[in-house]
C-alpha positions in Angstrom: 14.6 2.6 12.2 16.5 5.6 10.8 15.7 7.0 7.2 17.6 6.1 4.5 19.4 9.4 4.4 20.5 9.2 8.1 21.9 5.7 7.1 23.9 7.4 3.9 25.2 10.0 6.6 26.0 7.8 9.4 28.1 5.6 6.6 29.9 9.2 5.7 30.6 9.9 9.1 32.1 6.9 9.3 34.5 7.3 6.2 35.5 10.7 7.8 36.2 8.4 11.1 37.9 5.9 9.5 40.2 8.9 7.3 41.4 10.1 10.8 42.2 7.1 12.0 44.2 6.0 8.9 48.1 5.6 8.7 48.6 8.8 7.2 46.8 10.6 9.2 47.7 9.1 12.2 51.6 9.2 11.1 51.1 13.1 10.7 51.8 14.4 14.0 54.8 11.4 15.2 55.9 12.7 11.9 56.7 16.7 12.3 57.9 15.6 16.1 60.9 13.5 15.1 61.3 16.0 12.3 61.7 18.5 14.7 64.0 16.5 16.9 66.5 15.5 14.1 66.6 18.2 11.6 65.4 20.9 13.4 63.1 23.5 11.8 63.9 23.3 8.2 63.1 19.8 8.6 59.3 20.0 9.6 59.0 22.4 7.1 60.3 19.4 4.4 58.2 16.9 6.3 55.0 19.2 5.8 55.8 19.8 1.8 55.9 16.1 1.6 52.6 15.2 3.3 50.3 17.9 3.0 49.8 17.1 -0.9 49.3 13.3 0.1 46.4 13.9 3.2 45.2 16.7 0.6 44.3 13.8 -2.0 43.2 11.2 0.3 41.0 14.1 1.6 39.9 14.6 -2.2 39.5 10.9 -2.4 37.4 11.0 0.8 35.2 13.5 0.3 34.3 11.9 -3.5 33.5 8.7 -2.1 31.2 10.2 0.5 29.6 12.8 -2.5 28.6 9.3 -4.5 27.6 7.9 -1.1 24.5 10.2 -0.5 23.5 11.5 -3.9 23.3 7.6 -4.7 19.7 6.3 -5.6 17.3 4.5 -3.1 17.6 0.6 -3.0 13.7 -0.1 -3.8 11.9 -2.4 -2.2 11.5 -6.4 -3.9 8.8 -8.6 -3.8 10.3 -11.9 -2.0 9.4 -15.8 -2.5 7.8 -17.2 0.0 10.7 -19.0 1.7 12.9 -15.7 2.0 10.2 -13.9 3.6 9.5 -16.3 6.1 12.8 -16.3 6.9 12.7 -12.6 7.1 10.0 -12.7 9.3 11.7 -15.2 11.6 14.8 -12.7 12.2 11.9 -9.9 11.9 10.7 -11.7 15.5 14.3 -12.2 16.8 15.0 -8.4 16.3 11.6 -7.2 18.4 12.7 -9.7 21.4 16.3 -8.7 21.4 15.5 -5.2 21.1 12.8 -4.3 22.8 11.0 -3.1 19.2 7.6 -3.8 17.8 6.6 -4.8 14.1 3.1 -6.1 12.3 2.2 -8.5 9.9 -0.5 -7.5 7.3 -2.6 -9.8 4.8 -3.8 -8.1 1.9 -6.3 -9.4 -0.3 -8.8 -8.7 -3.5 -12.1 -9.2 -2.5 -14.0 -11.1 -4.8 -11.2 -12.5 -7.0 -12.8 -15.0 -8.7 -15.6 -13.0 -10.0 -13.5 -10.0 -11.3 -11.5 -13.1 -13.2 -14.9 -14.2 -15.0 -15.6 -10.9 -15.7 -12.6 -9.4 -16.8 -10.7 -12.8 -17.4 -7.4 -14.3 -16.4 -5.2 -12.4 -18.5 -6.9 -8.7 -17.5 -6.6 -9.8 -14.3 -2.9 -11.2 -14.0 -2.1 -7.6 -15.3 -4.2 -6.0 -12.2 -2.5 -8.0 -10.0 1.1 -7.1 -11.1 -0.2 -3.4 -10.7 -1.4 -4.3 -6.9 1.8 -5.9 -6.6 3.6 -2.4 -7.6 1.6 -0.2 -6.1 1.7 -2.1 -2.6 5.5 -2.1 -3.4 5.9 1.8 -3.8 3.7 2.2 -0.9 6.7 0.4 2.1 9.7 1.2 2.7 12.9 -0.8 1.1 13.7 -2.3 4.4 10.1 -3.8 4.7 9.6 -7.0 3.6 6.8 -7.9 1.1 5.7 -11.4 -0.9 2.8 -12.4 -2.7 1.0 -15.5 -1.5 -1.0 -16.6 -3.6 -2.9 -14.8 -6.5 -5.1 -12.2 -4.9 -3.3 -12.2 -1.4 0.0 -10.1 -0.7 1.7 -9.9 3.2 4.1 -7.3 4.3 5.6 -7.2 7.3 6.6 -4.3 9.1 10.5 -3.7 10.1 10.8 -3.6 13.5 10.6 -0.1 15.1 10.8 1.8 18.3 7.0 2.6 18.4 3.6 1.3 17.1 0.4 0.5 18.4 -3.3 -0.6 17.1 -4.1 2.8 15.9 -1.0 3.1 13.5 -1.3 -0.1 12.8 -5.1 0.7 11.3 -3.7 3.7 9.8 -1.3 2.0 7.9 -4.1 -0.6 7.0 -5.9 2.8 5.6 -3.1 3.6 3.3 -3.1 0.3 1.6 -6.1 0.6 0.8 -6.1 4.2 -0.7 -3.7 3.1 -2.9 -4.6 -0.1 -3.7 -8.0 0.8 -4.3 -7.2 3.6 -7.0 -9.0 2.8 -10.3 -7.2 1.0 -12.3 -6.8 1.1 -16.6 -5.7 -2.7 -17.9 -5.6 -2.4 -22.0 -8.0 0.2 -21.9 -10.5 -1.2 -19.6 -11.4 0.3 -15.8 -11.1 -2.6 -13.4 -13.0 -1.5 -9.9 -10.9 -3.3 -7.1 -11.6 -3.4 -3.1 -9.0 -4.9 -0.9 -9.7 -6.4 2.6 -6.9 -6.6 5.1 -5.9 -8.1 7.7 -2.9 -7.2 10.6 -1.4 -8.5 14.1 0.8 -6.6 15.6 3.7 -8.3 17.9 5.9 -6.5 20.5 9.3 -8.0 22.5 7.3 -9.8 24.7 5.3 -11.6 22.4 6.8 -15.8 21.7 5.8 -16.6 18.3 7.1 -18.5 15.3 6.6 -17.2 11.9 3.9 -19.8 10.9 2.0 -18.5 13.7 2.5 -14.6 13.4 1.1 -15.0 9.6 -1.5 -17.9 10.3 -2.9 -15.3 12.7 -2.7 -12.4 10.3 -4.5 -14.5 7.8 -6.8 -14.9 10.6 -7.5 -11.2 10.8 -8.1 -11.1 7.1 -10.5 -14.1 7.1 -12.4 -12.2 10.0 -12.5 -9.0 7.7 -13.9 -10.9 4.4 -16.8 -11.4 7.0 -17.6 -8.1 7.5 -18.0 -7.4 3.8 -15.5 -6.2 0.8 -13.1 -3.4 1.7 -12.6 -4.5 5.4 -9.8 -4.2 7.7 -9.9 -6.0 11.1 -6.9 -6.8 13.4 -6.2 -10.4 16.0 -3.7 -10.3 18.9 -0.5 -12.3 18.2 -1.8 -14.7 20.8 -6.0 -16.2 20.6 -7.4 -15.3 24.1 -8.2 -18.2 26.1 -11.8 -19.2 27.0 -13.0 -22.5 28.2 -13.9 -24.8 25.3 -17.8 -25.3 24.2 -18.7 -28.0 22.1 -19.5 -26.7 17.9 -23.1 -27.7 18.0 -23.6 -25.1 21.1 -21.4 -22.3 18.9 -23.3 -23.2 16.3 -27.2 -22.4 18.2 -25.8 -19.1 19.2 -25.5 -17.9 15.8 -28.6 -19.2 14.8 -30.1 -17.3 18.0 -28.7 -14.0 16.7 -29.6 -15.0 12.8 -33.2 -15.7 13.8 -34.2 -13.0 16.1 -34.3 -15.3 19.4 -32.1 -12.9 20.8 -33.5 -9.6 21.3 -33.5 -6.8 23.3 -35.8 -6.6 26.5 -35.8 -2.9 27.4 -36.1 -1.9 31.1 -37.2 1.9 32.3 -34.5 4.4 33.6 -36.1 7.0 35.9 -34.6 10.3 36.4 -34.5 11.0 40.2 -35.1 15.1 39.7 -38.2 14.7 38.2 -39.4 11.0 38.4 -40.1 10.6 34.8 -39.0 8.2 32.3 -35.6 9.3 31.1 -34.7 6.4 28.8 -34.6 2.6 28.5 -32.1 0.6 28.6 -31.3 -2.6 25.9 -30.8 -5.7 28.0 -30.5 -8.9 25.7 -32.9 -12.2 26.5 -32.6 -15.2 24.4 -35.5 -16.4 23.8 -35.8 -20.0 23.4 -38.0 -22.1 21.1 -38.0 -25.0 23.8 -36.0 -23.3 26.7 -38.2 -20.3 27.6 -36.4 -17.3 28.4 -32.4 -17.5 29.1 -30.6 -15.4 30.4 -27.3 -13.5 29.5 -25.2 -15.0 32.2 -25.9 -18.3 30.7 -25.3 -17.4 27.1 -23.1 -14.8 27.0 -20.0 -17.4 27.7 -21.1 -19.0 24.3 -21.2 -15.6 22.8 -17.6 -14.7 23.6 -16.2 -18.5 22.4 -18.1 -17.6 19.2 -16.9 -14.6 18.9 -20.1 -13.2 18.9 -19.8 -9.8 21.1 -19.9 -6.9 18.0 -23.1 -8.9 16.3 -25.1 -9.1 19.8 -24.2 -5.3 20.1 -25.2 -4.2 16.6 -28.4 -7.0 17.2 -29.1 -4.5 20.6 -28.2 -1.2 18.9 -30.8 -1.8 15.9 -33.3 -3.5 18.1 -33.4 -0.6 20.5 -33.2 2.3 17.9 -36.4 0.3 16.1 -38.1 0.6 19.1 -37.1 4.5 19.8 -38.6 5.2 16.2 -41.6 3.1 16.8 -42.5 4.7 20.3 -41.8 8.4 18.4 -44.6 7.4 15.6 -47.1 6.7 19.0 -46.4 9.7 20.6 -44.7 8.5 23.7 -41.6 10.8 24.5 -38.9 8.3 25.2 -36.2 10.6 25.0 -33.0 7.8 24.5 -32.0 4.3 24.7 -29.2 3.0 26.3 -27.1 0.3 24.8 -23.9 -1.9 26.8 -20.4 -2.1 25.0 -17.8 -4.2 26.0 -14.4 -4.7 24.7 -14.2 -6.6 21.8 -17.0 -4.0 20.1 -14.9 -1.0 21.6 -11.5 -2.6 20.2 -13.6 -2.7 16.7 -12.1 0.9 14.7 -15.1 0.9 12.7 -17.8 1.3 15.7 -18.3 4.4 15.4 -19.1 4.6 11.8 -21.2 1.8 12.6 -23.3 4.1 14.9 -23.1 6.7 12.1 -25.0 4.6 9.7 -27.5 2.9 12.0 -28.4 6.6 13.6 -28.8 7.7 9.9 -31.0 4.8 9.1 -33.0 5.4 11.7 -33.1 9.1 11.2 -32.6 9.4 15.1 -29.8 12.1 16.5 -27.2 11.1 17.8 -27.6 12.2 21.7 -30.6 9.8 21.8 -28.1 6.8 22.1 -26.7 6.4 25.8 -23.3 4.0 25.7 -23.0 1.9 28.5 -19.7 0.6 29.3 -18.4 -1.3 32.6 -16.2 -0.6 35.1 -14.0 -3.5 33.9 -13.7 -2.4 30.9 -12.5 1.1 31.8 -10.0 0.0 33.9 -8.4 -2.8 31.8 -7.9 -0.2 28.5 -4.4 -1.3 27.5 -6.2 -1.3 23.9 -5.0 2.0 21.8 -8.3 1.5 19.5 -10.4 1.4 23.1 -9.0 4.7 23.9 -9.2 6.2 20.8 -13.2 5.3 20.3 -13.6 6.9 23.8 -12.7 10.2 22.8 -14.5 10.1 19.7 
Protein backbone atom coordinates (compact mmCIF):
# COMPACT_ATOMS: atom_id res chain seq x y z
CA UNK A 1 0.00 0.00 0.00
CA UNK A 2 1.41 3.47 -0.59
CA UNK A 3 1.61 6.12 2.30
CA UNK A 4 -0.77 8.58 2.54
CA UNK A 5 1.42 11.26 1.19
CA UNK A 6 2.16 9.33 -2.09
CA UNK A 7 -1.71 8.98 -2.38
CA UNK A 8 -2.09 13.07 -1.82
CA UNK A 9 0.68 13.24 -4.79
CA UNK A 10 -0.53 10.67 -7.06
CA UNK A 11 -4.19 12.58 -6.81
CA UNK A 12 -2.00 15.98 -7.71
CA UNK A 13 -0.42 14.45 -10.40
CA UNK A 14 -3.55 13.61 -11.57
CA UNK A 15 -5.12 17.21 -11.38
CA UNK A 16 -1.96 18.41 -13.40
CA UNK A 17 -2.96 15.37 -15.95
CA UNK A 18 -6.31 16.15 -16.09
CA UNK A 19 -5.36 20.37 -16.56
CA UNK A 20 -3.50 19.24 -19.77
CA UNK A 21 -5.88 17.41 -21.00
CA UNK A 22 -8.70 20.01 -20.50
CA UNK A 23 -10.50 22.03 -23.29
CA UNK A 24 -8.45 24.88 -22.87
CA UNK A 25 -5.50 23.53 -22.86
CA UNK A 26 -6.04 21.25 -25.40
CA UNK A 27 -7.75 24.12 -27.75
CA UNK A 28 -4.34 26.16 -27.23
CA UNK A 29 -2.26 24.91 -29.98
CA UNK A 30 -5.46 24.24 -32.84
CA UNK A 31 -5.94 27.75 -31.68
CA UNK A 32 -2.67 29.87 -32.66
CA UNK A 33 -2.64 27.45 -36.02
CA UNK A 34 -5.85 28.63 -37.57
CA UNK A 35 -4.92 32.04 -36.15
CA UNK A 36 -1.99 31.91 -38.14
CA UNK A 37 -3.77 30.61 -41.26
CA UNK A 38 -6.50 33.42 -41.28
CA UNK A 39 -5.07 36.46 -39.89
CA UNK A 40 -1.70 36.00 -40.19
CA UNK A 41 0.82 37.12 -37.50
CA UNK A 42 -0.98 39.84 -35.82
CA UNK A 43 -3.58 37.38 -35.26
CA UNK A 44 -1.65 34.76 -33.13
CA UNK A 45 -0.35 37.47 -31.35
CA UNK A 46 -4.40 38.55 -30.42
CA UNK A 47 -5.13 34.83 -29.96
CA UNK A 48 -2.23 34.52 -27.31
CA UNK A 49 -3.38 37.99 -25.38
CA UNK A 50 -6.73 36.39 -25.15
CA UNK A 51 -5.68 32.94 -23.66
CA UNK A 52 -2.71 33.28 -21.84
CA UNK A 53 -4.60 35.19 -18.90
CA UNK A 54 -7.34 32.30 -19.02
CA UNK A 55 -4.71 28.99 -18.87
CA UNK A 56 -2.82 31.50 -16.32
CA UNK A 57 -5.95 31.27 -13.93
CA UNK A 58 -6.94 27.85 -14.42
CA UNK A 59 -3.20 27.21 -13.70
CA UNK A 60 -3.71 29.43 -10.44
CA UNK A 61 -6.88 27.55 -9.85
CA UNK A 62 -4.90 24.25 -10.27
CA UNK A 63 -2.13 24.70 -8.40
CA UNK A 64 -4.53 25.90 -5.22
CA UNK A 65 -6.56 22.96 -5.34
CA UNK A 66 -3.50 20.63 -5.35
CA UNK A 67 -1.72 23.15 -2.36
CA UNK A 68 -5.15 22.23 -0.12
CA UNK A 69 -4.74 18.64 -1.49
CA UNK A 70 -1.49 17.74 0.40
CA UNK A 71 -1.24 20.12 3.35
CA UNK A 72 -4.79 18.56 4.16
CA UNK A 73 -5.01 16.61 7.46
CA UNK A 74 -4.83 12.69 7.83
CA UNK A 75 -8.24 10.84 7.70
CA UNK A 76 -7.75 8.92 11.19
CA UNK A 77 -8.57 5.69 11.63
CA UNK A 78 -12.44 4.61 13.22
CA UNK A 79 -13.33 1.97 15.29
CA UNK A 80 -16.07 -0.06 13.10
CA UNK A 81 -19.33 -2.23 14.29
CA UNK A 82 -19.08 -5.51 13.96
CA UNK A 83 -21.08 -5.90 10.73
CA UNK A 84 -18.84 -3.24 8.71
CA UNK A 85 -15.81 -4.91 9.62
CA UNK A 86 -16.71 -8.16 8.70
CA UNK A 87 -17.58 -6.96 5.61
CA UNK A 88 -14.28 -5.24 5.47
CA UNK A 89 -12.67 -8.24 6.08
CA UNK A 90 -14.57 -10.18 3.36
CA UNK A 91 -13.27 -7.58 0.57
CA UNK A 92 -9.94 -7.60 2.84
CA UNK A 93 -9.79 -11.55 1.44
CA UNK A 94 -11.03 -10.71 -2.03
CA UNK A 95 -8.13 -8.12 -2.45
CA UNK A 96 -5.15 -10.73 -1.29
CA UNK A 97 -6.63 -13.42 -3.92
CA UNK A 98 -7.00 -10.96 -6.77
CA UNK A 99 -3.90 -9.41 -6.07
CA UNK A 100 -1.46 -11.59 -5.15
CA UNK A 101 -1.09 -9.53 -1.51
CA UNK A 102 -1.03 -10.75 2.02
CA UNK A 103 -2.92 -9.34 5.23
CA UNK A 104 -3.36 -10.70 9.13
CA UNK A 105 -6.03 -10.76 11.50
CA UNK A 106 -5.10 -9.97 15.19
CA UNK A 107 -7.28 -10.56 18.47
CA UNK A 108 -6.40 -8.43 21.12
CA UNK A 109 -7.49 -9.00 24.53
CA UNK A 110 -7.14 -7.84 28.46
CA UNK A 111 -6.04 -10.52 30.44
CA UNK A 112 -7.84 -10.97 33.44
CA UNK A 113 -10.82 -8.63 32.73
CA UNK A 114 -13.05 -9.72 35.18
CA UNK A 115 -10.80 -9.34 38.03
CA UNK A 116 -9.39 -5.84 37.17
CA UNK A 117 -13.43 -4.97 37.05
CA UNK A 118 -13.86 -6.19 40.76
CA UNK A 119 -10.99 -4.42 41.71
CA UNK A 120 -11.16 -1.33 40.01
CA UNK A 121 -15.01 -1.63 39.09
CA UNK A 122 -17.08 -1.18 35.96
CA UNK A 123 -16.98 2.37 35.60
CA UNK A 124 -12.84 2.69 36.10
CA UNK A 125 -12.70 0.05 33.83
CA UNK A 126 -15.18 1.19 30.92
CA UNK A 127 -12.77 4.36 30.99
CA UNK A 128 -9.56 1.92 30.50
CA UNK A 129 -11.08 0.33 27.87
CA UNK A 130 -11.94 3.50 25.81
CA UNK A 131 -8.13 4.37 26.32
CA UNK A 132 -7.17 0.64 24.87
CA UNK A 133 -9.51 1.41 22.29
CA UNK A 134 -7.59 4.81 21.44
CA UNK A 135 -4.44 3.85 21.93
CA UNK A 136 -4.86 0.58 19.60
CA UNK A 137 -6.42 3.16 17.27
CA UNK A 138 -3.36 5.64 17.05
CA UNK A 139 -1.19 2.71 16.85
CA UNK A 140 -2.76 1.36 12.72
CA UNK A 141 -2.91 3.05 9.98
CA UNK A 142 -6.36 4.82 8.63
CA UNK A 143 -6.68 2.27 5.99
CA UNK A 144 -6.66 -0.62 8.63
CA UNK A 145 -9.65 -1.75 9.82
CA UNK A 146 -10.34 -2.03 13.60
CA UNK A 147 -13.64 -3.06 15.85
CA UNK A 148 -14.15 -3.98 19.30
CA UNK A 149 -15.75 -7.30 20.02
CA UNK A 150 -16.72 -7.48 23.01
CA UNK A 151 -15.55 -5.71 26.21
CA UNK A 152 -11.94 -6.66 26.71
CA UNK A 153 -11.37 -8.02 23.06
CA UNK A 154 -10.44 -5.64 20.04
CA UNK A 155 -9.43 -7.19 16.25
CA UNK A 156 -7.63 -5.39 13.54
CA UNK A 157 -7.00 -6.48 10.44
CA UNK A 158 -4.26 -5.72 8.47
CA UNK A 159 -4.74 -3.97 4.80
CA UNK A 160 -3.52 -6.04 2.40
CA UNK A 161 0.13 -5.51 1.29
CA UNK A 162 2.87 -6.63 -0.95
CA UNK A 163 4.98 -8.32 1.85
CA UNK A 164 4.56 -9.92 5.36
CA UNK A 165 5.49 -12.97 6.91
CA UNK A 166 5.33 -14.64 10.70
CA UNK A 167 8.12 -12.52 11.86
CA UNK A 168 6.38 -9.11 11.03
CA UNK A 169 3.53 -10.43 11.91
CA UNK A 170 4.99 -11.04 15.68
CA UNK A 171 6.60 -7.76 15.48
CA UNK A 172 3.59 -6.03 14.95
CA UNK A 173 1.99 -8.24 17.77
CA UNK A 174 5.03 -6.62 19.89
CA UNK A 175 3.93 -3.20 19.23
CA UNK A 176 0.44 -3.67 20.49
CA UNK A 177 1.48 -4.65 23.25
CA UNK A 178 4.10 -1.73 24.09
CA UNK A 179 1.47 0.50 23.70
CA UNK A 180 -1.26 -1.15 25.06
CA UNK A 181 0.53 -2.03 28.01
CA UNK A 182 1.71 1.57 29.04
CA UNK A 183 0.49 2.37 32.56
CA UNK A 184 -2.45 3.80 32.57
CA UNK A 185 -4.08 6.93 35.03
CA UNK A 186 -8.20 6.53 35.19
CA UNK A 187 -9.44 9.46 37.76
CA UNK A 188 -6.32 9.47 39.36
CA UNK A 189 -5.81 5.86 39.85
CA UNK A 190 -2.89 3.54 38.03
CA UNK A 191 -4.60 0.64 36.36
CA UNK A 192 -1.68 -2.21 35.54
CA UNK A 193 -3.04 -3.85 32.24
CA UNK A 194 -1.44 -6.95 30.11
CA UNK A 195 -2.82 -7.80 26.83
CA UNK A 196 -2.59 -11.25 25.11
CA UNK A 197 -2.89 -11.59 21.38
CA UNK A 198 -3.60 -13.48 19.08
CA UNK A 199 -2.86 -13.38 14.88
CA UNK A 200 -3.19 -15.53 11.53
CA UNK A 201 -1.86 -14.43 8.72
CA UNK A 202 -3.48 -15.21 5.13
CA UNK A 203 -1.76 -14.87 1.68
CA UNK A 204 -3.57 -15.15 -2.12
CA UNK A 205 -3.63 -18.65 -1.93
CA UNK A 206 -5.31 -19.01 1.12
CA UNK A 207 -9.76 -19.87 0.60
CA UNK A 208 -11.21 -18.58 3.63
CA UNK A 209 -14.41 -16.78 4.63
CA UNK A 210 -14.38 -14.07 7.18
CA UNK A 211 -16.03 -16.18 10.01
CA UNK A 212 -13.19 -18.46 9.55
CA UNK A 213 -10.09 -16.01 9.27
CA UNK A 214 -11.37 -14.41 12.75
CA UNK A 215 -12.69 -17.79 14.36
CA UNK A 216 -9.12 -18.84 13.80
CA UNK A 217 -7.56 -15.66 15.05
CA UNK A 218 -9.61 -16.03 18.19
CA UNK A 219 -8.12 -19.37 18.14
CA UNK A 220 -4.60 -17.97 18.36
CA UNK A 221 -5.61 -15.76 21.24
CA UNK A 222 -7.37 -18.59 23.22
CA UNK A 223 -3.98 -20.64 22.68
CA UNK A 224 -2.06 -17.52 24.07
CA UNK A 225 -4.37 -17.06 27.36
CA UNK A 226 -2.86 -20.59 27.96
CA UNK A 227 0.51 -19.71 28.10
CA UNK A 228 -0.09 -17.11 30.75
CA UNK A 229 -1.02 -13.08 30.72
CA UNK A 230 0.86 -10.99 28.23
CA UNK A 231 1.06 -13.78 25.46
CA UNK A 232 1.18 -13.64 21.83
CA UNK A 233 0.80 -16.90 19.84
CA UNK A 234 -0.12 -17.24 16.06
CA UNK A 235 -2.51 -20.37 14.00
CA UNK A 236 -2.24 -20.89 10.23
CA UNK A 237 -5.32 -19.71 8.36
CA UNK A 238 -6.03 -23.41 7.70
CA UNK A 239 -5.94 -26.28 11.13
CA UNK A 240 -3.40 -29.01 9.89
CA UNK A 241 -4.90 -32.19 9.28
CA UNK A 242 -4.14 -35.24 11.50
CA UNK A 243 -6.12 -38.32 11.81
CA UNK A 244 -8.92 -38.04 14.45
CA UNK A 245 -8.27 -39.70 18.12
CA UNK A 246 -11.11 -40.12 20.26
CA UNK A 247 -11.18 -37.10 23.56
CA UNK A 248 -10.71 -39.57 26.26
CA UNK A 249 -7.19 -40.63 24.53
CA UNK A 250 -6.41 -36.56 24.21
CA UNK A 251 -7.40 -36.26 27.35
CA UNK A 252 -4.69 -39.29 29.08
CA UNK A 253 -1.90 -37.56 27.20
CA UNK A 254 -2.20 -34.53 29.14
CA UNK A 255 -2.67 -36.16 32.23
CA UNK A 256 0.73 -38.22 31.20
CA UNK A 257 2.60 -34.90 30.77
CA UNK A 258 0.67 -33.26 34.10
CA UNK A 259 1.65 -36.22 36.24
CA UNK A 260 5.12 -36.95 35.35
CA UNK A 261 4.42 -40.37 33.43
CA UNK A 262 6.17 -38.90 30.71
CA UNK A 263 9.75 -38.38 31.33
CA UNK A 264 12.89 -38.29 29.92
CA UNK A 265 15.02 -41.64 29.59
CA UNK A 266 18.51 -40.35 28.85
CA UNK A 267 20.88 -42.54 26.63
CA UNK A 268 24.92 -42.01 26.58
CA UNK A 269 26.63 -40.20 23.56
CA UNK A 270 30.32 -41.29 23.18
CA UNK A 271 32.78 -39.16 21.58
CA UNK A 272 34.67 -41.29 18.95
CA UNK A 273 38.22 -39.20 19.60
CA UNK A 274 38.46 -40.07 22.93
CA UNK A 275 35.77 -42.70 23.87
CA UNK A 276 34.39 -40.84 26.80
CA UNK A 277 30.98 -39.83 27.66
CA UNK A 278 30.37 -36.61 25.81
CA UNK A 279 26.71 -36.01 26.74
CA UNK A 280 23.23 -37.72 26.93
CA UNK A 281 20.68 -37.43 25.14
CA UNK A 282 16.68 -36.77 26.43
CA UNK A 283 14.53 -39.46 24.75
CA UNK A 284 10.90 -39.34 26.16
CA UNK A 285 9.20 -42.84 27.57
CA UNK A 286 5.72 -42.75 28.91
CA UNK A 287 5.47 -44.64 31.53
CA UNK A 288 2.29 -46.28 32.16
CA UNK A 289 0.46 -46.98 35.34
CA UNK A 290 -1.07 -50.23 33.75
CA UNK A 291 0.77 -50.27 30.30
CA UNK A 292 4.48 -50.55 31.25
CA UNK A 293 6.68 -48.58 29.27
CA UNK A 294 5.30 -47.00 25.77
CA UNK A 295 6.99 -45.86 23.47
CA UNK A 296 7.17 -42.46 21.50
CA UNK A 297 6.04 -43.94 18.22
CA UNK A 298 2.96 -44.91 19.81
CA UNK A 299 2.18 -41.72 21.65
CA UNK A 300 3.58 -39.17 19.93
CA UNK A 301 0.60 -39.29 17.24
CA UNK A 302 -1.64 -38.37 20.31
CA UNK A 303 0.75 -35.70 21.25
CA UNK A 304 0.53 -33.82 17.94
CA UNK A 305 -3.66 -34.19 17.82
CA UNK A 306 -3.39 -32.66 21.32
CA UNK A 307 -1.34 -30.28 20.46
CA UNK A 308 1.02 -31.32 22.86
CA UNK A 309 4.70 -30.93 21.00
CA UNK A 310 6.09 -27.41 23.04
CA UNK A 311 4.85 -29.02 26.59
CA UNK A 312 6.67 -32.57 25.87
CA UNK A 313 9.77 -30.33 24.83
CA UNK A 314 9.77 -28.04 27.85
CA UNK A 315 8.75 -31.53 29.94
CA UNK A 316 12.39 -32.95 28.23
CA UNK A 317 14.29 -29.64 28.44
CA UNK A 318 13.55 -29.34 32.42
CA UNK A 319 13.83 -33.05 32.98
CA UNK A 320 17.17 -33.27 31.42
CA UNK A 321 18.69 -29.97 32.76
CA UNK A 322 17.50 -31.49 36.43
CA UNK A 323 19.41 -34.22 35.80
CA UNK A 324 22.61 -32.26 34.49
CA UNK A 325 22.52 -30.25 37.89
CA UNK A 326 21.96 -33.40 39.87
CA UNK A 327 24.93 -35.35 38.22
CA UNK A 328 27.15 -31.95 38.77
CA UNK A 329 26.32 -32.01 42.69
CA UNK A 330 27.82 -36.05 42.45
CA UNK A 331 30.73 -35.21 40.77
CA UNK A 332 30.14 -36.96 37.52
CA UNK A 333 31.34 -34.68 34.52
CA UNK A 334 28.57 -34.96 32.17
CA UNK A 335 29.47 -32.17 30.08
CA UNK A 336 25.78 -31.51 28.08
CA UNK A 337 22.40 -32.87 27.36
CA UNK A 338 20.92 -33.05 24.33
CA UNK A 339 17.25 -32.26 23.78
CA UNK A 340 14.97 -33.04 20.09
CA UNK A 341 12.95 -30.02 18.67
CA UNK A 342 10.56 -30.29 16.15
CA UNK A 343 8.45 -27.84 14.34
CA UNK A 344 5.70 -26.70 16.19
CA UNK A 345 8.34 -25.75 19.29
CA UNK A 346 10.69 -24.20 16.61
CA UNK A 347 7.59 -22.16 14.99
CA UNK A 348 7.05 -21.01 18.82
CA UNK A 349 8.85 -17.05 18.88
CA UNK A 350 9.26 -17.31 22.44
CA UNK A 351 11.60 -20.65 22.56
CA UNK A 352 14.37 -19.10 22.93
CA UNK A 353 13.51 -17.00 25.90
CA UNK A 354 12.08 -20.11 27.10
CA UNK A 355 15.64 -21.63 27.10
CA UNK A 356 16.88 -18.38 28.63
CA UNK A 357 14.81 -18.83 31.72
CA UNK A 358 15.11 -22.59 32.23
CA UNK A 359 19.13 -22.33 31.68
CA UNK A 360 18.92 -19.43 34.37
CA UNK A 361 16.88 -21.60 36.70
CA UNK A 362 19.10 -24.10 36.52
CA UNK A 363 22.07 -21.95 36.76
CA UNK A 364 23.58 -24.11 33.83
CA UNK A 365 25.42 -22.20 30.69
CA UNK A 366 24.17 -22.24 27.92
CA UNK A 367 26.68 -24.50 25.61
CA UNK A 368 25.66 -27.35 27.97
CA UNK A 369 22.34 -27.74 25.98
CA UNK A 370 22.79 -29.65 22.54
CA UNK A 371 19.52 -29.01 20.13
CA UNK A 372 18.61 -31.77 18.17
CA UNK A 373 16.60 -31.14 15.17
CA UNK A 374 15.64 -33.61 12.16
CA UNK A 375 16.43 -33.75 8.86
CA UNK A 376 12.66 -33.22 8.05
CA UNK A 377 12.42 -30.50 9.75
CA UNK A 378 15.30 -28.66 8.10
CA UNK A 379 14.30 -29.27 4.88
CA UNK A 380 10.52 -28.42 5.10
CA UNK A 381 11.37 -24.60 6.77
CA UNK A 382 8.84 -22.59 4.86
CA UNK A 383 8.19 -21.19 8.47
CA UNK A 384 9.92 -17.42 8.78
CA UNK A 385 9.80 -17.94 12.86
CA UNK A 386 11.78 -21.51 12.11
CA UNK A 387 14.42 -19.66 10.38
CA UNK A 388 14.67 -16.90 12.51
CA UNK A 389 15.07 -19.21 15.89
CA UNK A 390 17.91 -20.97 13.84
CA UNK A 391 20.05 -18.11 13.63
CA UNK A 392 19.49 -17.05 17.10
Amino acid sequence: MVSMIETKLLQGRRQVVHWVTSPPALAFIPALGLAMIWFGLKGVTLVLFSIIPALYLYQSHLRRSVHRLLTAPDPEPVMRGYDIFEEGIEQVISHVASKDLKSSLFCVEIDNFQDLCDQYGRSTMQKTVKSIGERLLASVRDIDLVCQRNDAQFAVCIAPVRYLNTVLCRDMADRFQQTLQETIHIDGERVPISVSIGFCLISSAAEVTAAAWLERSVSALAKAREQGPSAIERLPVKPPAVPPSSPDRREEIRQALRSGQIQPWFQPQISTHTGEISGFEALARWVHPTKGIILPSDFLPLVDQADLFEQLAETMMRGGFAALKAWDNAGFDVPAIAVNFSGPELSNPALIEKIKWELDHFDLNPDRLVIEILETVVSNVDDDIITKTFIS
